[in-house]
C-alpha positions in Angstrom: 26.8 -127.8 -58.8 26.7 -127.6 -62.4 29.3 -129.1 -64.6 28.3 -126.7 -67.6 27.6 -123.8 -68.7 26.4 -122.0 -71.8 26.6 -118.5 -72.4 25.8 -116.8 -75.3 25.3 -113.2 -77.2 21.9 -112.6 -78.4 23.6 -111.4 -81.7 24.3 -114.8 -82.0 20.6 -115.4 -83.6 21.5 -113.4 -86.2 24.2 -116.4 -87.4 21.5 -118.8 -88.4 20.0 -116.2 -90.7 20.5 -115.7 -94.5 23.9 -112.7 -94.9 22.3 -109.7 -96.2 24.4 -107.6 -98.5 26.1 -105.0 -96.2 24.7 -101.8 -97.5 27.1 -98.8 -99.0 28.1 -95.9 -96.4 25.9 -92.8 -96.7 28.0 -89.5 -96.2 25.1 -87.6 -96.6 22.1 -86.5 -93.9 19.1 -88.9 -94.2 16.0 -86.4 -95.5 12.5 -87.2 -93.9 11.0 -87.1 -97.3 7.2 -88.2 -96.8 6.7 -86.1 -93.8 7.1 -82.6 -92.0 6.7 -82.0 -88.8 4.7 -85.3 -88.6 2.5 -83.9 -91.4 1.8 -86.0 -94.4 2.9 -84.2 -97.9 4.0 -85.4 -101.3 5.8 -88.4 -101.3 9.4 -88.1 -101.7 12.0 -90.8 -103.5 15.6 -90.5 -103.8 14.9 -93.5 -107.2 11.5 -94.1 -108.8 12.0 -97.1 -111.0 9.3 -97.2 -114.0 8.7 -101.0 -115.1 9.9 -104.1 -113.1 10.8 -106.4 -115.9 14.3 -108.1 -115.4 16.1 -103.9 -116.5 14.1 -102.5 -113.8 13.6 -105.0 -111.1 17.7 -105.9 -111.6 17.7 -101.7 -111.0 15.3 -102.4 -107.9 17.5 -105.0 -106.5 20.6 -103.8 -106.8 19.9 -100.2 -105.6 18.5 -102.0 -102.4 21.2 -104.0 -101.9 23.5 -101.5 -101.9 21.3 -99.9 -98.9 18.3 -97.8 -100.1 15.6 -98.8 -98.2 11.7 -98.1 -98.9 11.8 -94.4 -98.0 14.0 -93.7 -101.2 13.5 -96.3 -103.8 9.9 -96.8 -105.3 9.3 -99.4 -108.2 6.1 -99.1 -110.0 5.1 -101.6 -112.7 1.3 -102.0 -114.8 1.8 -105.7 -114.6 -0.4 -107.4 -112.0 2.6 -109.1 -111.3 5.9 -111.1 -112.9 5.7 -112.6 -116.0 3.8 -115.7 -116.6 4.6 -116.9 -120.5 6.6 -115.9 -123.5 9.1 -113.1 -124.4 13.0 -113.2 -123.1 14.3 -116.5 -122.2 18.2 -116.8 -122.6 20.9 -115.6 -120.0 24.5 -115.3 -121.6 27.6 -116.3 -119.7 28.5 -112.7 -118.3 25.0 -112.1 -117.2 25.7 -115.6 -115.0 29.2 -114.4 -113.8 27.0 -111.0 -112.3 24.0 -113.4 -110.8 26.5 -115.4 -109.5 28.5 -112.4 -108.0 25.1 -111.8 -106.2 24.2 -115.4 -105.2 21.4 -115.6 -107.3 22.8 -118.3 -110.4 22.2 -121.6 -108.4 18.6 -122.0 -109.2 19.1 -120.9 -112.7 22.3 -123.5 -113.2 20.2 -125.9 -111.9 16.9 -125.7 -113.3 17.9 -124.1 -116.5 18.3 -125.6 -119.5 22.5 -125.5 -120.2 23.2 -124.5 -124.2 27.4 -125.8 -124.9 26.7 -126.5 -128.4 25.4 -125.3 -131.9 24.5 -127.6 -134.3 24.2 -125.9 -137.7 21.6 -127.1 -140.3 21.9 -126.6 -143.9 19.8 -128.0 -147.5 20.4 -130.7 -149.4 20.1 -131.3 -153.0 17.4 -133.9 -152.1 15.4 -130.7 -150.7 16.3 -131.6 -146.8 18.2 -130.8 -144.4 21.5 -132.5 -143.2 24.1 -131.5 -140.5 26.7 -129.2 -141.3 29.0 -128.9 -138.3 28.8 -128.2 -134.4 30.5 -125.2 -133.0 30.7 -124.1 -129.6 28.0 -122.1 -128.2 30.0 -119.6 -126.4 33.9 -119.5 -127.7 35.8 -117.2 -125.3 36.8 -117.6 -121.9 34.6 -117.8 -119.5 33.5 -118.8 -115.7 30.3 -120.4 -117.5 31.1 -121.1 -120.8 27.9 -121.8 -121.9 24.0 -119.7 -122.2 21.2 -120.9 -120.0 17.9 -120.5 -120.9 14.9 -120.2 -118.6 11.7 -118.6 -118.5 11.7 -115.0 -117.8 9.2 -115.1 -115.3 11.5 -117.2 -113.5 14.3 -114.9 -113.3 11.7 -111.5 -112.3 10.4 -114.4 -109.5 14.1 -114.6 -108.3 14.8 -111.1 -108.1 11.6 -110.5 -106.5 12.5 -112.9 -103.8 15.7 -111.4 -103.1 14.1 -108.6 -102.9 11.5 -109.0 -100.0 14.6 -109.9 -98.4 15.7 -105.8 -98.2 12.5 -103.8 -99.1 9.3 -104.8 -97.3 6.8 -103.0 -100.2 8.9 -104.7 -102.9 7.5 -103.8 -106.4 4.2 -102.0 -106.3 2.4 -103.5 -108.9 -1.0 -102.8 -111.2 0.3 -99.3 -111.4 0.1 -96.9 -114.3 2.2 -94.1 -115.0 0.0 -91.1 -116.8 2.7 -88.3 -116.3 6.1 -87.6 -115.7 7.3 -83.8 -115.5 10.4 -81.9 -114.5 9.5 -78.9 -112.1 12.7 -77.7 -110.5 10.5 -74.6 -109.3 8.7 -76.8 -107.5 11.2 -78.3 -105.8 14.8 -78.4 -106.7 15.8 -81.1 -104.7 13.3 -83.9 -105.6 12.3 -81.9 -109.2 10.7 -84.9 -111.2 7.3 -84.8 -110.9 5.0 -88.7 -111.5 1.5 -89.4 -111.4 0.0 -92.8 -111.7 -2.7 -95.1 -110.6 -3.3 -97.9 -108.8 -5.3 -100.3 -107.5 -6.5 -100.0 -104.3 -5.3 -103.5 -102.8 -8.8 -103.4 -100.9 -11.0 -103.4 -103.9 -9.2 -106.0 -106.6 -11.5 -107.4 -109.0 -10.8 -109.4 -112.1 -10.7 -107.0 -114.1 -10.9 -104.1 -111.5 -13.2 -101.5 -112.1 -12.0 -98.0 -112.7 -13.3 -96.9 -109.3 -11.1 -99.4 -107.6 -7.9 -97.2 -109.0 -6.7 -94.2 -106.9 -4.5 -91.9 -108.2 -0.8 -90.4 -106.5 1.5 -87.7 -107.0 5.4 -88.8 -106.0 8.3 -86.5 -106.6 12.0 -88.0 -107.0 15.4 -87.0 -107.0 16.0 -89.1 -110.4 13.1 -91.5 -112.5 14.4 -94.2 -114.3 12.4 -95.4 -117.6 12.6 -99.0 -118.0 9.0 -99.8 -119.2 10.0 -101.7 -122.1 9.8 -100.4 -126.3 6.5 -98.7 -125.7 7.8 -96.8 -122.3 6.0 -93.8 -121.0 8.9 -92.3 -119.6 10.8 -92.0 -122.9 8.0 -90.2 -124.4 8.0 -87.6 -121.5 11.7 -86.4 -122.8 10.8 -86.1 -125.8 12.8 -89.7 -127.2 11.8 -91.5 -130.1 13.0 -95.0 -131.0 14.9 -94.1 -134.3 16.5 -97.2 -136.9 14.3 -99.5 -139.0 12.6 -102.5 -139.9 13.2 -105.3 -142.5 10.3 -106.5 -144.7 10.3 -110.4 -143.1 8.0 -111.4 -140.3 8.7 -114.2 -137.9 6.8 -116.5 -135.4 8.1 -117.5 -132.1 6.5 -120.1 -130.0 7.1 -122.3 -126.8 5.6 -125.8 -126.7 6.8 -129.4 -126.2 7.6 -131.3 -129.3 7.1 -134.6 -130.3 10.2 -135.1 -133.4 12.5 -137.2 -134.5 15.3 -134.4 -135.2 18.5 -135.3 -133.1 19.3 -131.9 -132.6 16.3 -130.9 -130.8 18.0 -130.2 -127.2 20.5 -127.9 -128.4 20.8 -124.8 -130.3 20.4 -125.1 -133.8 20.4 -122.6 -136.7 18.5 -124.4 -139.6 18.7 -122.9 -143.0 16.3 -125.3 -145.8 14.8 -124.1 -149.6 11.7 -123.4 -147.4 12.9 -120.8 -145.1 14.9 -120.6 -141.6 14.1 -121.7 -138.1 16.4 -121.7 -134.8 16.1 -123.8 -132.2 16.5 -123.1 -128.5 16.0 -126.0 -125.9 14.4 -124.8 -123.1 14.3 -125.6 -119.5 12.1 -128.7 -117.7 8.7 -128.1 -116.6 6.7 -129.1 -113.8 5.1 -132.2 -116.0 8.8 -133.6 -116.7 8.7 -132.1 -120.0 10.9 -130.1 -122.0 10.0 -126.8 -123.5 11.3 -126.3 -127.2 11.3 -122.9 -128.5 11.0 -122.1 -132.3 11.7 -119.4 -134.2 10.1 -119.7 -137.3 10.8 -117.4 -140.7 7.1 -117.1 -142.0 5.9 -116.7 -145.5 4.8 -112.8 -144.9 5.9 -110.0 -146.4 5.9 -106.8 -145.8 5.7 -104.1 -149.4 8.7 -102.1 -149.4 6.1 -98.7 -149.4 5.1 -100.4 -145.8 8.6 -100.3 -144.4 8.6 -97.6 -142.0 9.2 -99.3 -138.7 5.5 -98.4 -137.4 4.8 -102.2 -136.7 7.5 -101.9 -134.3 6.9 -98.5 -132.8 4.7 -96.7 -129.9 1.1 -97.6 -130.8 -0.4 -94.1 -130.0 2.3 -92.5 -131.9 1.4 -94.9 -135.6 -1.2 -93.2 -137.5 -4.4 -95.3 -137.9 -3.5 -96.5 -141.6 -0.4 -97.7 -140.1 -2.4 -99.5 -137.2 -4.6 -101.0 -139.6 -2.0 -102.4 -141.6 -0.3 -103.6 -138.5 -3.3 -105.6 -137.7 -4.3 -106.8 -141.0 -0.8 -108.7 -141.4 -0.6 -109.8 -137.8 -4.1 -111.6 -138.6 -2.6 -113.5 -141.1 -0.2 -115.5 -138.8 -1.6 -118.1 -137.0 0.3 -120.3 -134.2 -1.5 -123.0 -136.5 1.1 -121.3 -139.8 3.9 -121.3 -137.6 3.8 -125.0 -136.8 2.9 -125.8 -140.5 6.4 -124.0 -141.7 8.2 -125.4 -139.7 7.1 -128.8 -140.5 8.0 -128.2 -144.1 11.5 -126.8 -142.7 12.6 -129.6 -140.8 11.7 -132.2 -143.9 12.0 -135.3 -143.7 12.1 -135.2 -139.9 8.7 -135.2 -138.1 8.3 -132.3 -135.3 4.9 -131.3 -133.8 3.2 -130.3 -130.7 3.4 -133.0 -128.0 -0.5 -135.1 -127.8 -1.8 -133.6 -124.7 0.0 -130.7 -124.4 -0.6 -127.0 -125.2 1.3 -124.4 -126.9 2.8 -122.9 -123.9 3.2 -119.1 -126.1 3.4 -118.0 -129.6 3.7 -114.4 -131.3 4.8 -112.8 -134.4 7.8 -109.9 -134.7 8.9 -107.4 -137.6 12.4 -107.6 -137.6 13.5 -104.0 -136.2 16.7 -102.5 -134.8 16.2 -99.2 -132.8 17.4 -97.1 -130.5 17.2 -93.5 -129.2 19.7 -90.5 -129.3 19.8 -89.7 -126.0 19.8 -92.6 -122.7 19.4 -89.6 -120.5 17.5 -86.1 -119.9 19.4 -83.2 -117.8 17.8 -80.8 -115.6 19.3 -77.2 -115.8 22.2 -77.3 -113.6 23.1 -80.5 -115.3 22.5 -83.3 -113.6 20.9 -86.0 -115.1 17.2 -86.8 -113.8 15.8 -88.8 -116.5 17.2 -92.1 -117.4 16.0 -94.9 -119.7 17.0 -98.7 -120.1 16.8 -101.9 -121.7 14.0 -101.7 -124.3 13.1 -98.3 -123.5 16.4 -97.4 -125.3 17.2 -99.9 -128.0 15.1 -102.5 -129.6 16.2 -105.3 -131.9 15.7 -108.8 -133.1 15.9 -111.5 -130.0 17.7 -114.5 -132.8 21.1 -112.9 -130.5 19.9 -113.5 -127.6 20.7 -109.9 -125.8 17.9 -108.3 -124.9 17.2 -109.4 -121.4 21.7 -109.5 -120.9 21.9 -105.8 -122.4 19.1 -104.6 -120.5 20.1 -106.2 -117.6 23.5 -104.8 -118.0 22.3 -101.4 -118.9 21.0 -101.4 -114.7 24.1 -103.0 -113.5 26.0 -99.9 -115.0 23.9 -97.3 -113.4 22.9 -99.0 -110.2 26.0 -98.4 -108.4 26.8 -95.1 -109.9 23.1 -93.9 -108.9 24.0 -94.9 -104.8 27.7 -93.2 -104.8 26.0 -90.3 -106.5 22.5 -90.3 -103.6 25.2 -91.4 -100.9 27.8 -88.5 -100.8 30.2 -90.8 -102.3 31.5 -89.1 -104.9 33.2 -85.5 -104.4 31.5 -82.1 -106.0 33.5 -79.5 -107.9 33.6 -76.0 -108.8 31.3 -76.9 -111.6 27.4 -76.6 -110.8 26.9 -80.4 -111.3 30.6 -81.6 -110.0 31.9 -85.2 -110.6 28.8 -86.6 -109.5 27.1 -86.0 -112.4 30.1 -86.8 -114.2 29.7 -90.5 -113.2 26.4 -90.3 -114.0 26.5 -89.0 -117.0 29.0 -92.4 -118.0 25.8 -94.2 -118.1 24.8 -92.8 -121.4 28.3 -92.6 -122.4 29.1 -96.1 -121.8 26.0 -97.9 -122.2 24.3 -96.1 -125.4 28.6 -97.4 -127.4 27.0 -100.6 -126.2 23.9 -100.4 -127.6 25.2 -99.2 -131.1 27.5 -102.1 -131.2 24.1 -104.4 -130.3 22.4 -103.2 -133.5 25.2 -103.4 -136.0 25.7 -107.0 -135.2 21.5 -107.9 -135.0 21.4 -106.5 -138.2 24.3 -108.2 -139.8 23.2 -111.5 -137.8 19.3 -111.1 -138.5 19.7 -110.4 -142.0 22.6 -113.2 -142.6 20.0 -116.1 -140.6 16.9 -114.8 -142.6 19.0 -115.5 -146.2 19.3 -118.4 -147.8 22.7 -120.7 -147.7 24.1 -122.1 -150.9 27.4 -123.5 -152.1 31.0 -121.4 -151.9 30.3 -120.9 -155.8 27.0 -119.7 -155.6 26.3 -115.9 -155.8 22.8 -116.0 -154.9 22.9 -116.9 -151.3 25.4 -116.8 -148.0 27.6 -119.7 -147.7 27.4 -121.5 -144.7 31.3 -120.5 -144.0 30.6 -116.9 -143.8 27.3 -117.7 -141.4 29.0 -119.4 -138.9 32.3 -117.2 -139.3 29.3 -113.6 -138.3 28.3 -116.2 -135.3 31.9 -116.7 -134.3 33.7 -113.7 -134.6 30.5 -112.1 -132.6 30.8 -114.4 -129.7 32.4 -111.9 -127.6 29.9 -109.6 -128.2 27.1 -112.1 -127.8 28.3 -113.9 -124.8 28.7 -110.2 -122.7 32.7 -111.1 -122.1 34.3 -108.7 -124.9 32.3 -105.9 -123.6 34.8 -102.7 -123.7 33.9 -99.6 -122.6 35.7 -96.5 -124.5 38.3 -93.9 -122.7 37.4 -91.9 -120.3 37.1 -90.0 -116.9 36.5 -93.5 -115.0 38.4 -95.5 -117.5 42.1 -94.8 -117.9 43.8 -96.5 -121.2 46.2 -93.6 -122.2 46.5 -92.1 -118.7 48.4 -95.2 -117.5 50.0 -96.2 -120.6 53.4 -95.1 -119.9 55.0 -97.9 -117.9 52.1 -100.2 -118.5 52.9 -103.4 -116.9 50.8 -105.7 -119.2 52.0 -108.1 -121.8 50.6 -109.3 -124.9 47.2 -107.8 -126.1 44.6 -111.1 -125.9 42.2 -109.0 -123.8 39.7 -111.6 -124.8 41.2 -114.4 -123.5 41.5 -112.4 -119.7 44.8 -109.9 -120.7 44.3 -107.3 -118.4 42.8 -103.8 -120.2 40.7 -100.7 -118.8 37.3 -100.6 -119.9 37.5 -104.9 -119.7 35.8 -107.2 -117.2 38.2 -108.7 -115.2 38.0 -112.5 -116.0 37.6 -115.3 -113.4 40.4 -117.3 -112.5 40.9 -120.2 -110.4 43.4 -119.2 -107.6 44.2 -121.4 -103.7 43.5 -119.3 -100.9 46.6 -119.0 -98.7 44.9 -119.1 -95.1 42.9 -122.7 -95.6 44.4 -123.8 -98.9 40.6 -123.8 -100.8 40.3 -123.6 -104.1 38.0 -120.7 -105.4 36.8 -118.8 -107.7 38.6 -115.2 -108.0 35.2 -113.6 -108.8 34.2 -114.7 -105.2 36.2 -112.1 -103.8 34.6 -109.6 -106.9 30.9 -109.8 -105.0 28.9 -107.3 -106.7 28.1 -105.5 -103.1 28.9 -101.5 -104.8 32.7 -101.5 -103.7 35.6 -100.8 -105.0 38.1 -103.5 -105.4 42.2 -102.9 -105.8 43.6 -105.7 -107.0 47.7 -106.3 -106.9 49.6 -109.1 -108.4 52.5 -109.1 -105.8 56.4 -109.6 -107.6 58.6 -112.0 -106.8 60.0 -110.3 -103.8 56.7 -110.2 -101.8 58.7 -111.4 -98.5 61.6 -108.6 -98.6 60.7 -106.0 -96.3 61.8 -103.7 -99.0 60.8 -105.2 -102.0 58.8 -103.8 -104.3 55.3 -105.3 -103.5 55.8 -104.6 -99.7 56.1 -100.8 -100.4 53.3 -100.8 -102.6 50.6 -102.7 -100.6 52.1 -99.8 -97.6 50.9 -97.5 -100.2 47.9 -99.1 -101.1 47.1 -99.2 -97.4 47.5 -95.7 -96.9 45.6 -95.2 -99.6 42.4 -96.9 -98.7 42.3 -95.0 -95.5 42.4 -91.6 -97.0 38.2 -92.9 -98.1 35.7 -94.1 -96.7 35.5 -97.1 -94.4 34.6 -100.1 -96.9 33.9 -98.6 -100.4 37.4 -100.0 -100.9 38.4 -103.9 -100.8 41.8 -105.1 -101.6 42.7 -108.4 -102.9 46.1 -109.6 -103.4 47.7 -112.3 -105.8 51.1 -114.0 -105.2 52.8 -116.3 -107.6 55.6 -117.7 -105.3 56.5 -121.7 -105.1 55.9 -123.9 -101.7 54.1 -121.3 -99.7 52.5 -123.8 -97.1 55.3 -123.0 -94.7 55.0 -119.3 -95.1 53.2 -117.5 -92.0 51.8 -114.3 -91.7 55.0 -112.5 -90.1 57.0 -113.2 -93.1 54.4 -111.5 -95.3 53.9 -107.5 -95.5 51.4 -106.9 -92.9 48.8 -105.1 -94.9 47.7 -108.3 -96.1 46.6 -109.7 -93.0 45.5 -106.5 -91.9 43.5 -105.9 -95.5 43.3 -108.8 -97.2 43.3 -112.0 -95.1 40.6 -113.9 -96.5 41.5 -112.6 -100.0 45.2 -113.7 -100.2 45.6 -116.2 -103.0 48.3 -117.9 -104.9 48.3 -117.8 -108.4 51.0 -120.6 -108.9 49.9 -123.3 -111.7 51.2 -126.0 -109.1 49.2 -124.9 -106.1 47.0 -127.3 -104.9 44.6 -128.7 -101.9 46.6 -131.2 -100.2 45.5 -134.6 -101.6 47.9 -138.2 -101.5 46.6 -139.6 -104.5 46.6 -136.3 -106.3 43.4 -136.6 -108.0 42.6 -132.9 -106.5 45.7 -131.4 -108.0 43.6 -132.1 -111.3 40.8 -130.8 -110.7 41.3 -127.8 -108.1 45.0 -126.5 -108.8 45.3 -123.0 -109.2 45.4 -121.5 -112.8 48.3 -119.0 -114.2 46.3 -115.9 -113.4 49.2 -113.8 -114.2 50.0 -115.4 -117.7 46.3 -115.1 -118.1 46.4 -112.0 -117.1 49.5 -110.4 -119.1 51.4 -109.9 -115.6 55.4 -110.4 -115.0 55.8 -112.7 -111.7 59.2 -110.6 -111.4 57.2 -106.9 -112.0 53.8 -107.7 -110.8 51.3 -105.4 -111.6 48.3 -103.6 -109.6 44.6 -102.6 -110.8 41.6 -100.9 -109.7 37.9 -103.2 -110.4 34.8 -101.0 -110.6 31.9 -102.0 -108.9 30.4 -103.7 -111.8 33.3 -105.6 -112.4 35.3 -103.7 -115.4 38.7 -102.8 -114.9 38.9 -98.7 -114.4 43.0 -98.9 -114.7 46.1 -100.9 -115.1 49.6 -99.8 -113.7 53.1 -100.9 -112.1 53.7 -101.5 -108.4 56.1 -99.0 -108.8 53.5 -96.1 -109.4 50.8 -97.2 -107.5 50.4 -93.2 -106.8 48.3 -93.6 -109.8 45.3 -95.2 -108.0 45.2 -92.6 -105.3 45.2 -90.3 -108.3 42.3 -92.0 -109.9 40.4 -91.9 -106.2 40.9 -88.8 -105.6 38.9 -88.2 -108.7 35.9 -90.8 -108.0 35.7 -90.5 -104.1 35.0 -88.6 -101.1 38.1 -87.9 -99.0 37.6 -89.7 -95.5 38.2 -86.9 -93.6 35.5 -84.5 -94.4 33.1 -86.9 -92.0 
């Protein structure tokens, strides 16, 4: 007779697997869009994505995460596959708040190379160099306060991965786009029309031959362009990059150094009599070495008569004089010339390549800042159909270390407003394109502000770090005061965390400003504000007492979040936080099953012995796993107290600009930005404000 026995669920294997992102509700009928009646036609895509460099394979991801699957999303990319040397390199501290809100930043944490300081290099009278000051890298709050920088290929390798783990085709790469048309009379539905090639996986050679390419017609709901500065999709709307270049030309190259300069693993801005260079310390490579990357400001000029931004423009669009003046001057630098300036820069320290060791990349860059009029393309009734981002849409000198972060950002803003649009999420109007083209139309509206703010402060910063530095008397050059004030001031900018998106339909300053909860206005420092990202604080989760992360409860899996800093009275039956999270409640069910998530704050003192029946029942019911307290005392039980050091909770609501007597409530967007700010007494507003954004639950 047996003694024991083991049963089990066969869902139980799932448990030993990786979690998979749980995937947005769909409101809207599936469409069997490659096939009729079992008949093979046109292929059908709810998304095409043009170019899978980190913009588009971010777009990619994200837009598969949040539960399209291969029958809508297509990515197509010329590459043969991700990037193997050179180009971005640097990820800025609110690019690794949204990796990490994805479970993606532990390999670049780890392997990267971590930038906390600036060391800032300036001439002597001798005609060296000597050490001026050190300045934080990044000077604002932040759940990394520092940049990491790895290799680009690296990050497009971990996307990739992560996305094999929800799309079986992944990117389709080695294919060209030729043509991209709109033809709504063809078919209004799926009215963008794309042709490209590829190589037929069959017949690869190195190189392929031509007949190895076969050639395919897709139509999509919506296309978007993010095929970097030269993109074929921009030029099928009709976009030009519009701005202009500066007469200096710079070299950039990778390589392991062999110096004696004591600033060589961190970031340094190096001004001499002989020109600039900036340093960025790069990660470890696979021979134990450390890659150093140099920019260097090279001897080169370009005539003032040449200035017209063709060395930075569309190739097939320059005219062949400009071509041929393009080339001439790019023959003149050599990786050779870069190395030799910066020799004579870093006098009378040594710095050269590494005996054997190669030059791991090296290029040469007109300093440009560009961007187009328009980040989208309409069709007649409206909608928007065309999209562009990253470099397809603004260009600019990479001394700031924003154009993988922007671009980035760019699909992290329309990502989720893409789904809730293709997913029935978002309600239609009287209007021919309703609110949902309203949200998508903040893509341009929000993003293209952003992109304007990245050029004025490239070309302040470009211009500033390609000038010379002299003494506070001297008139002939920039002091190094003012430089390092332009680097400070723009941190915020620069590091992603003073990001602010303007007024509007999905942002609500004014509409909630009467009664506004909020104190103080240090938005920077985490005060709450619409159109803000909602900064990370350390809080103690009330059901095991572990100290976390607030951002762990902000995943970036497409939902809403409704955050409410409770009052004081949280444990009267009739206080004021118990009727709003009834409210709240009520609320949430009026939409969809999971597009909302609430999270709930409480800054009372010795809550250990509190249980759940003297607590408004909402929050277990809601919020049970996201119920933290926000007291500065709280922490994880520990006799010699060495935890309450390290892993107390942090004043979220002083942080925050929150009364512990008012309390306050907010709604979080998907991508993290608070939509709007009001009092537990009108928490009416944020039905208001879904009632706007959000299908009504009971039209299922």
């Amino acid at each position: 007779m047996p003694v024991f026995v083991d049963n089990a669920n066969s869902s139980r294997d799932l448990r030993v697997l990786p979690s998979l992102a749980p995937p947005l509700p769909c409101l809207v009928e599936a469409s069997s869009s490659n096939r009729i009646n079992g008949v093979s036609e046109v292929e059908r895509y709810d998304v095409v994505v043009v170019g899978a460099g980190p913009s588009g394979l971010f777009l990619t991801l994200l837009l598969a995460r949040y539960g399209l699957r291969d029958d809508r999303l297509l990515c197509l990319d010329s590459k043969p596959g991700t990037l193997k040397s050179g180009q971005a390199d640097g990820l800025q501290p609110r690019t690794l708040e949204v990796l990490h809100s994805l479970g993606l930043a532990e390999e670049v944490l780890k392997e990267g190379c971590q930038m906390w300081e600036v060391a800032f290099w300036n001439p002597t009278a001798s005609g060296g160099i000597e050490r001026t000051s050190y300045v934080p890298d990044v000077a604002v709050p932040a759940m990394f306060p520092h940049e990491v920088t790895i290799h680009q290929g690296r990050i497009e390798r971990i996307l990739s991965d992560d996305l094999s783990r929800y799309s079986q085709r992944g990117v389709k790469y080695s294919s060209r786009v030729s043509s991209i048309i709109l033809d709504e009379g063809g078919d209004s539905q799926y009215p963008v029309v794309i042709e490209y090639d590829t190589i037929d996986t069959e017949q690869k050679g190195d190189p392929p031959a031509a007949s190895a390419r076969s050639k395919h017609c897709v139509r999509t709901k919506h296309v978007v362009g993010a095929d970097g500065a030269h993109s074929v999709v921009r030029r099928s709307i009709g976009l030009d990059l519009m701005g202009e270049s500066k007469d200096l030309i710079w070299g950039v190259v990778d390589l392991v150094v062999d110096t004696d300069f004591p600033d060589i693993r961190r970031r340094c801005a190096i001004h001499s009599n002989a020109g600039s260079v900036m340093v960025i310390p790069r990660e470890r490579i696979a021979t134990g070495d450390y890659l150093t990357r140099l920019y260097v400001q090279v001897g080169i000029e370009v005539p003032a008569d040449e200035i017209s931004g063709e060395d930075v423009a569309d190739p097939t669009t320059m005219s062949s004089e400009a071509r041929q003046k393009a080339r001439e001057r790019r023959s003149k630098i050599t990786m050779e010339g870069i190395l030799k300036q910066a020799q004579t820069v870093f006098h009378p320290y040594h710095i050269k390549l590494k005996e054997n060791c190669n030059v791991d990349w090296w290029a040469a860059y007109q300093i440009g800042q560009r961007m187009t009029e328009k980040f989208a393309q309409k069709d007649c009734t409206g909608v928007p159909r065309v999209f562009i981002s990253g470099d397809a849409c603004h260009t600019h000198s990479p001394k700031a270390g924003q154009g993988m972060n922007v671009s980035m950002m760019d699909s992290y803003n329309l990502s989720w407003k893409l789904a809730y649009h293709l997913n029935g999420l978002v309600p239609t109007s009287s209007r021919k394109a309703g609110v949902s083209a309203d949200l998508l139309d903040s893509y341009e509206f929000e993003r293209r502000e952003i992109a304007r703010e990245l050029i004025e402060f490239d070309t302040k910063f470009s211009s500033m770090f390609s000038g010379s530095i002299g003494k506070e008397d001297d008139d002939k050059g920039l002091t190094h005061e003012q430089f390092v004030e332009v680097f400070s001031t723009g941190n915020g900018f620069t590091s992603g965390c003073g990001i602010e998106y303007s007024e509007s339909d999905s942002i609500w300053k004014e509409a909630c400003a009467e009664g506004n909860p909020i104190q103080g206005t240090d938005y920077l420092g985490g005060t709450l504000r619409p159109g803000r990202r909602l900064l990370s604080t350390r809080v103690i989760r009330h059901a095991d007492g572990n100290p976390r992360e607030l951002q762990d409860d902000f995943s970036s899996n497409g939902r809403y979040k409704i955050l409410i800093l409770t009052s004081t009275d949280l444990t009267k039956p009739e206080g004021r936080s118990s009727k709003a999270l009834l409210s709240v409640a009520g609320i949430m069910n009026q939409f969809p099953t999971s597009v909302i998530e609430l999270v709930v704050l409480h800054a009372l003192e010795h809550t250990r012995s509190i249980s759940w029946k003297d607590l408004p029942s909402e929050i277990k019911q809601y919020a049970e796993m996201r119920f933290h307290s926000a007291w500065p005392g709280e922490a994880p039980t520990d006799k010699f107290q060495t935890r309450n050091h390290m892993y107390k909770a942090e004043d979220a609501y002083g942080i925050y600009g929150v009364s512990r007597k008012e309390g306050a409530a907010c709604i979080v967007r998907p991508d993290g930005y608070v939509a709007m700010v009001t009092s537990l007494d009108k928490v009416e507003d944020i039905r208001k404000y879904f009632e706007r954004w959000l299908q009504p639950r009971q039209i299922l």
